[in-house]
C-alpha positions in Angstrom: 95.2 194.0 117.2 93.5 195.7 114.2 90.3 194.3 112.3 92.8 193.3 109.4 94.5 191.0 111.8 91.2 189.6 113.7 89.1 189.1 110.4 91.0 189.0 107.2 88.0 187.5 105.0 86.2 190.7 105.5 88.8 192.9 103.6 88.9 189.8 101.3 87.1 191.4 97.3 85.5 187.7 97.3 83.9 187.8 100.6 82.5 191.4 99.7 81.1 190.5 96.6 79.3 187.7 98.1 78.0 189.5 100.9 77.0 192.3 98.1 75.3 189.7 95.7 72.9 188.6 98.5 72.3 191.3 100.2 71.3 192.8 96.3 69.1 189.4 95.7 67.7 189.5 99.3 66.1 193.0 98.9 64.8 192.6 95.4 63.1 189.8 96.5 61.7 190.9 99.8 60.7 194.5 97.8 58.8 192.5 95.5 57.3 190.6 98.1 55.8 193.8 100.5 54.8 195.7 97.1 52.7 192.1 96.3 51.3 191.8 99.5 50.5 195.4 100.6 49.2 196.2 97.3 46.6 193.5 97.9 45.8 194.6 101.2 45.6 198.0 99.9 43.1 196.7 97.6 41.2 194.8 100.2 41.5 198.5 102.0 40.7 200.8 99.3 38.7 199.1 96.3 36.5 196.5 98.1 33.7 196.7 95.3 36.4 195.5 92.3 37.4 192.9 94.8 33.7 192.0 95.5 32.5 191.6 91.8 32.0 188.1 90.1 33.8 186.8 87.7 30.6 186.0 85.9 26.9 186.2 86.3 26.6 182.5 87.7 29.7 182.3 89.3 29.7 182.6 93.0 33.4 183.2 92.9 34.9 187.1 93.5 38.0 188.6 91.8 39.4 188.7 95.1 40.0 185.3 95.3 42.0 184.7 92.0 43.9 187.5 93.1 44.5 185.9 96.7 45.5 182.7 95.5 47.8 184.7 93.1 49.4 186.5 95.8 50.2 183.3 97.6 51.7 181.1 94.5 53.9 184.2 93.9 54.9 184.2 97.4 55.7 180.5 96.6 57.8 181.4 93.8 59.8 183.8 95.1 61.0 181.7 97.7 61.7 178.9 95.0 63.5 181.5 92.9 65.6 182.4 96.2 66.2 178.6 97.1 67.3 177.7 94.0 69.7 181.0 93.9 70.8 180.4 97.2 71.6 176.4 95.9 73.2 177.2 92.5 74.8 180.7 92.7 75.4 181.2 96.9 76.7 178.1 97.7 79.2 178.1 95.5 80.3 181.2 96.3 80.5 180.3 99.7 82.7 177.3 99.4 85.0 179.6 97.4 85.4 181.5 100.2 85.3 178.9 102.7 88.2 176.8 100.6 90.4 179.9 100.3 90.4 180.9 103.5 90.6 177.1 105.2 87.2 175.9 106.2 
């Protein structure tokens, strides 16, 4: 039996452009992610003084830790702008798929 037999939704142009959207939205997202993160580690590695100065003269707070809590919240918000991709563009897609196809 061939693959075209076996596995017709994966010759299907619906089916490829799904699998092509999130594979596209899953690596912009994880890119931006590792370049966030490793760039703050990189600072942590590389520029520990900038890190270490205060925000002001009284303040007993560092730049670092803005800049940490930053890197989290965006970490937040990149899975939120994932989730609600994957809930208002994926899923759709998928049942698309799914209905034409029989499941």
């Amino acid at each position: 039996m061939s693959a075209k037999m076996t596995n017709p939704i994966l010759d299907d142009p619906e089916f490829k452009e799904l699998a092509r959207r999130k594979n596209k939205v899953s690596l912009i997202l994880t890119i931006t992610e590792l370049v966030l993160y490793f760039g703050f580690i990189a600072l942590i590695a590389y520029n520990k003084p900038f890190l270490a100065q205060k925000i002001s003269s009284g303040s007993a707070i560092t730049i670092g830790i803005p800049i940490a809590v930053g890197v989290i919240i965006l970490s937040w918000v990149l899975t939120g702008v994932y989730i609600y991709w994957a809930n208002n563009t994926y899923d759709e897609m998928v049942k698309r798929v799914k209905k034409r196809f029989g499941g």
